[in-house]
N, C-alpha and C positions, 0 to 999 in steps of 0.2 A: 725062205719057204713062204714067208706070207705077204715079199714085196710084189709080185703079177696079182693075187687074189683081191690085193688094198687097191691098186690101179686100178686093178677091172671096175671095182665098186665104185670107185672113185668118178670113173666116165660114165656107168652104168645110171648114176643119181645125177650127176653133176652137168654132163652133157650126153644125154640120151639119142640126142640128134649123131654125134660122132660114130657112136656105139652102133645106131642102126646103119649107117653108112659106111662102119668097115665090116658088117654082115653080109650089106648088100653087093657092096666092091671092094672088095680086097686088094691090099696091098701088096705085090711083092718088089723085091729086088733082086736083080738078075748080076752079077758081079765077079770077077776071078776074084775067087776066096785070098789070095796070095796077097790081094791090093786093099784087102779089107784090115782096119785096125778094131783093133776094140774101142769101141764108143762109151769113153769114161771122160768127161771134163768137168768136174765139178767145177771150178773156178775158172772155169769157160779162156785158159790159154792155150789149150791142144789149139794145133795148125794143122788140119786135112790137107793134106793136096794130091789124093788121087781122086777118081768118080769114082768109086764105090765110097773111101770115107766123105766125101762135100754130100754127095748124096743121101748116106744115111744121119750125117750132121744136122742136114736140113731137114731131114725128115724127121728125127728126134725133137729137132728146138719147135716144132708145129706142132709137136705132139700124135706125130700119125705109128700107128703100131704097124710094123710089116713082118714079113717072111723073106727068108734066103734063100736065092736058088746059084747053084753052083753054076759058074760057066766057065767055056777055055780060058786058059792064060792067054793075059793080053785084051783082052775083051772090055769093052766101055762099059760102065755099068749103065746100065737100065731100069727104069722101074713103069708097072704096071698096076692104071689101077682098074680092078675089076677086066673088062676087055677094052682096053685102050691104054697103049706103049705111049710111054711120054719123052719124047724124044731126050737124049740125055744131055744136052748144052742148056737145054728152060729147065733142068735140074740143076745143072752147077753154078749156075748165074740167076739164084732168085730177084724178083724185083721186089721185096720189102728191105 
């Protein structure tokens, strides 16, 4: 109940830059829900390997907060930030 309210705070104080930039462009991800895992790795040995989970892997370990939108099966995931599609292979293949 009060692990989102402590995050929020958390960006809110800590990085205020982040906070106003997921206001101004929001995050989502667009994905067949089918291909998506739950995103639990505490001890960081889960192995993604569709695009929706590498995708929201990566976007969890940057620390970017999104939304889900349901799409057909089969479907590549995507994400959007604000208006602009980010193609999904510079998703699944980060350079850091």
């Amino acid at each position: 109940m009060t692990y989102f309210p402590i995050f929020q705070a958390i960006t809110h104080y800590a990085n205020p830059a982040l906070e106003t930039a997921l206001a101004h462009a929001p995050v989502t991800v667009t994905a067949d829900p089918a291909e998506c895992a739950f995103q639990f790795n505490p001890v960081g040995t889960a192995k993604y390997k569709s695009s929706c989970d590498t995708v929201k892997s990566n976007l969890a370990r940057l620390s970017v907060n999104y939304a889900n939108v349901a799409a057909p099966p089969g479907t590549t995931a995507s994400v959007q930030i604000g208006d602009e599609i980010i193609p999904p292979m510079r998703l699944i293949s980060p350079r850091y």
